[in-house]
N, C-alpha and C positions, 0 to 999 in steps of 0.2 A: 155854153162856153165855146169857144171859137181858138183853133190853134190851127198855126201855121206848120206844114208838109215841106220840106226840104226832100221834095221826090227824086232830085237829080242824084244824091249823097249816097255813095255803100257802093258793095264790087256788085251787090245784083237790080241796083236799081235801073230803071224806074220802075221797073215790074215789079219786085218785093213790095215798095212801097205802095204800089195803087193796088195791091191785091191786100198787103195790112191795113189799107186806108179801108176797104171795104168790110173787114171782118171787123175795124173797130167800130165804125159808123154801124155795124148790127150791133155791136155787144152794148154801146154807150150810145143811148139815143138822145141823151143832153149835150150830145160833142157835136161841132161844125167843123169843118176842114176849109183851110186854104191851102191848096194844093198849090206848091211853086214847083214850076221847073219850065220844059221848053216843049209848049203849044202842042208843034209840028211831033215829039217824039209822044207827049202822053195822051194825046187826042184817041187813038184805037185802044190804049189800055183800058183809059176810065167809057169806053164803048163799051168795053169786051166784060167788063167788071160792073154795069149797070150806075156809072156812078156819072156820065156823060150830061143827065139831066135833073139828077138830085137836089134838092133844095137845098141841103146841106152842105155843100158841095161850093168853090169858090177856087178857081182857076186862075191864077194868077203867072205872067210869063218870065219867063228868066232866060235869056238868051246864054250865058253863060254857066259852067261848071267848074269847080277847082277841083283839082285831080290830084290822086295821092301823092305824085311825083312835084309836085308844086312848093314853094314855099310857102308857109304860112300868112304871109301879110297878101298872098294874091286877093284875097276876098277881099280886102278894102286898097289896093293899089292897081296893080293890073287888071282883074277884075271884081268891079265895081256894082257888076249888073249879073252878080254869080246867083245861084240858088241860093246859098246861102245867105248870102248880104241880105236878097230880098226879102227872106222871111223873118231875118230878126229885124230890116226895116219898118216890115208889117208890125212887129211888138212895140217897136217904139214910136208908132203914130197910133197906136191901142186900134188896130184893125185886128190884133188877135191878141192873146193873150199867154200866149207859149208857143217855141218851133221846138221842133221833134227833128235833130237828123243824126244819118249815118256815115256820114260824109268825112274829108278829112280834118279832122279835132281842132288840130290847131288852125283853120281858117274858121270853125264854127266858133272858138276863141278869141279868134281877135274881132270877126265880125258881131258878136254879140258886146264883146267889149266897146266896140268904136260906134256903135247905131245902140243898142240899147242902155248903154254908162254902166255904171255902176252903182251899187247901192249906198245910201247915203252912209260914209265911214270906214266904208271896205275900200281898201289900197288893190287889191287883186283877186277875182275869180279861183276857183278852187273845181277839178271833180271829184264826187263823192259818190264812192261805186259801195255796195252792198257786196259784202262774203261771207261764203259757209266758214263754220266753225264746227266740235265737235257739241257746242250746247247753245249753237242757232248764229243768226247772222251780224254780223258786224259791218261799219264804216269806214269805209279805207279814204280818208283825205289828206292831200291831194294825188289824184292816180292818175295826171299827165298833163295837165292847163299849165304847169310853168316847171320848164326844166330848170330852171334856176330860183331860189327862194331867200330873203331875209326875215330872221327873226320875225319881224312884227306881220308877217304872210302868216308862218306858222302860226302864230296865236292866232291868227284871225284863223284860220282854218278849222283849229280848235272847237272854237265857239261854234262855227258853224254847224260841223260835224255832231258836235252835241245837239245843236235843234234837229236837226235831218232824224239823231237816234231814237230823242223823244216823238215826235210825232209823226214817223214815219216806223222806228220796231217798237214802240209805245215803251221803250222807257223812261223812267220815272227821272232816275236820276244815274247818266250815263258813264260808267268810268271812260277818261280820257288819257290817254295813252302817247308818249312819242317811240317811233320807233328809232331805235339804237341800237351799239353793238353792246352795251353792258346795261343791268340794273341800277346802277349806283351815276348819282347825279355826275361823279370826276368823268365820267366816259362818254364816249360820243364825240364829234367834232364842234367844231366853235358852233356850229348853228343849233346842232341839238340843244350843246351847253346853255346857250342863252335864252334859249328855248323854255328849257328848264326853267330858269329861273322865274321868268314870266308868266307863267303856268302855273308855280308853286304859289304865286301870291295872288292869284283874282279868285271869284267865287265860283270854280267848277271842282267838281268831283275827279281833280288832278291825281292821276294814282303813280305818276313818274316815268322812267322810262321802260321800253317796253320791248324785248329783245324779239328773233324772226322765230327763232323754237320754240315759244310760245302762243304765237298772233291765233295759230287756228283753233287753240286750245280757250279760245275766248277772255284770253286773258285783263283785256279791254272792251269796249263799247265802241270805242273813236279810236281808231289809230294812225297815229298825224306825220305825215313824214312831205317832205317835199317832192314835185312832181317827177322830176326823174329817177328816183327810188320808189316811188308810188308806182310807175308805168310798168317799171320791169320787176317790180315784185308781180304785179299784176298779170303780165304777159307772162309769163313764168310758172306763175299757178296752170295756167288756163295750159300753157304747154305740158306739165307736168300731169296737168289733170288726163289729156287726151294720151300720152305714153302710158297712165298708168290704165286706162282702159285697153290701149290696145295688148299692154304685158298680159293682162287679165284674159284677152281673147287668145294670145298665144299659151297660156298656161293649160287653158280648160280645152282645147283642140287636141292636144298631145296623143289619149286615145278616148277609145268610146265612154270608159266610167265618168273621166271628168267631162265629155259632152253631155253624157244623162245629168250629171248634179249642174253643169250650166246650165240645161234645159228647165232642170226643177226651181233655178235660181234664179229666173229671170224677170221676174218683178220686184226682186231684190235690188237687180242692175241695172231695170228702170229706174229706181227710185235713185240707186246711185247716181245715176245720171245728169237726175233734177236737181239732185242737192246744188252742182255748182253751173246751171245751166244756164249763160248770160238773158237768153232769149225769155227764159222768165219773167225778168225783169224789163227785158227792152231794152235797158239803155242806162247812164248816168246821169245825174241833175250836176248841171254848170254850175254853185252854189255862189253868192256876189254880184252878180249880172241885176240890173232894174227890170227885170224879167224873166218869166220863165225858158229854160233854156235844155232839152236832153240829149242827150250826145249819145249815141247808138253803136254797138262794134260795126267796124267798116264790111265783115259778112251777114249783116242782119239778113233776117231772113222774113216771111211775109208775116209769122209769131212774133218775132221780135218789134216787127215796128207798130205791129197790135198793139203789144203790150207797152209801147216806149210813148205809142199815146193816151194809153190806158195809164198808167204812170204821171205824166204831162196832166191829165185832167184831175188825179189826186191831189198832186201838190197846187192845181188852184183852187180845189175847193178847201185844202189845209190852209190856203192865206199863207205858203209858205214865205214867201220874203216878207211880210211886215213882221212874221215873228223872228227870221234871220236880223232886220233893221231893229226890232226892237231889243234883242239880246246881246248885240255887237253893244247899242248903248251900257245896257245893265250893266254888261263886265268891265264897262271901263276899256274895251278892244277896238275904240273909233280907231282911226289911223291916227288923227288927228294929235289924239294923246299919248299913243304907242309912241310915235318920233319923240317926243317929248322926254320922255322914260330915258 
């Protein structure tokens, strides 16, 4: 299987990526790379990292980079010839078969939207990030692909989010969830509201809506909310998660007893650590896209982008989009007929 490298993408590339390019290329010896980005800057890395004359190995140039400070639509307007344009170029001429980047979201967004389409029936792309809970990991869709959302997004998101739980945390049969400010169908805003209603009539394991004081308590499988509520629930975790380490560092410092029981506790707070460690995972799946597509924190690290292609080779060997295309049909959630509704 062959995926395309958006090497240019994240605060520490190109180096993180040509140094994860090379631990994954050991870990998965059925994965091939195309490496995009720019010639002249990755020529001494993939030297330096023995990947210069790999057979595996597929160098492709990208004169351009869209940078964090940029708008969104630069990857398919201003620039056309960016790293990212050219690796989801690569997917939709089947030269690969999934891009992996870290880069900034929203042009990996539009440029995967505009060069690879969409899936037959999907109105909009969705990310679908994976969360700790207190009795294992859940679904967060969508957690930043569209700060603005209608009705027929969310259900489609839904559906999604349900195949991603089934065959990526092997559930059978996934509860799906909106998130909202109350329980009870009357609450939430017009979008929840209609939401709701949509959800309560097709064939998923719809359990209603789904408040924020319970999400990590596992209260759901799928938890559906639109992308600018999704981003900063998201980013908020990950903040709270890093204050709540470092309270934890300033509590156990205080004197020497609590430095001994830190000391005794410390493969406790590795493991805390893991529970919510993005670079576990690598990245998120762009879900909707006519292709595979992973989206990486913008600090990935040389673990993270291992693993965001280690990830990226999963979901091709799951067939994941013909089972996304075929489960949009089943529930009756083309677009097509959602407008219609």
């Amino acid at each position: 299987m062959k995926i395309a490298l958006d090497a240019m993408g994240g605060d520490f590339a190109p180096e993180a990526a040509i140094v994860g390019a090379r631990q994954a290329l050991d870990l998965l010896p059925e994965v091939s790379l195309v490496i995009v980005g720019h010639k002249d800057k990755l020529a001494p890395l993939l030297r330096d990292n023995g990947l210069a004359r790999c057979d595996r190995v597929e160098v492709v140039h990208a004169e351009q980079t869209v940078m964090m400070g940029e708008p969104s639509t630069a990857s398919i307007r201003a620039k056309k010839n960016s790293s990212i344009t050219v690796a989801a170029t690569l997917v939709s001429e089947g030269r690969a078969e999934a891009v992996v980047s870290a880069g900034h979201t929203g042009a990996a967004v539009a440029a995967t939207k505009v060069r690879m389409r969409l899936l037959p029936g999907v109105d909009r792309p969705a990310i679908a990030t994976i969360m700790p809970s207190q009795s294992g990991p859940f679904v967060l869709i969508d957690a930043g692909a569209n700060v603005e959302s209608e009705p027929i997004n969310l259900v489609q998101f839904a559906v999604m989010g349900e195949v991603l739980a089934k065959i990526f945390l092997g559930i059978t049969n996934p509860r799906v969830g909106v998130l909202s400010v109350g329980e009870e169908d009357v609450k939430g805003n017009d979008l929840t509201k209609e939401v709701f209603k949509h959800l309560s009539s097709m064939p998923i394991n719809f359990i209603g809506n789904v408040e924020g004081k319970v999400i990590f308590q596992k209260y759901a499988d799928v938890v559906v909310c639109d992308g600018f509520v999704g981003n900063v629930l998201l980013k908020s975790t990950e903040s709270l998660a890093k204050a709540t380490m470092f309270w934890l560092k300033e509590a156990f410092s205080k004197n020497t007893f609590r430095m001994t029981g830190a000391l005794l506790a410390k493969e406790a707070f590795k493991e805390l650590k893991e529970i919510g460690d993005y670079e576990e995972y690598g990245g998120a799946p762009l879900l909707g896209v006519n292709g595979l597509c992973i989206i990486g924190h913008g600090s990935s690290s040389p673990k993270a982008f291992k693993n965001a292609i280690r990830l990226a080779s999963k979901f091709i060997k799951y067939n994941l989009n013909e089972c996304l295309a075929k489960r949009i049909q089943e529930t009756g959630a083309d677009a097509a007929k959602l407008k219609k509704t």
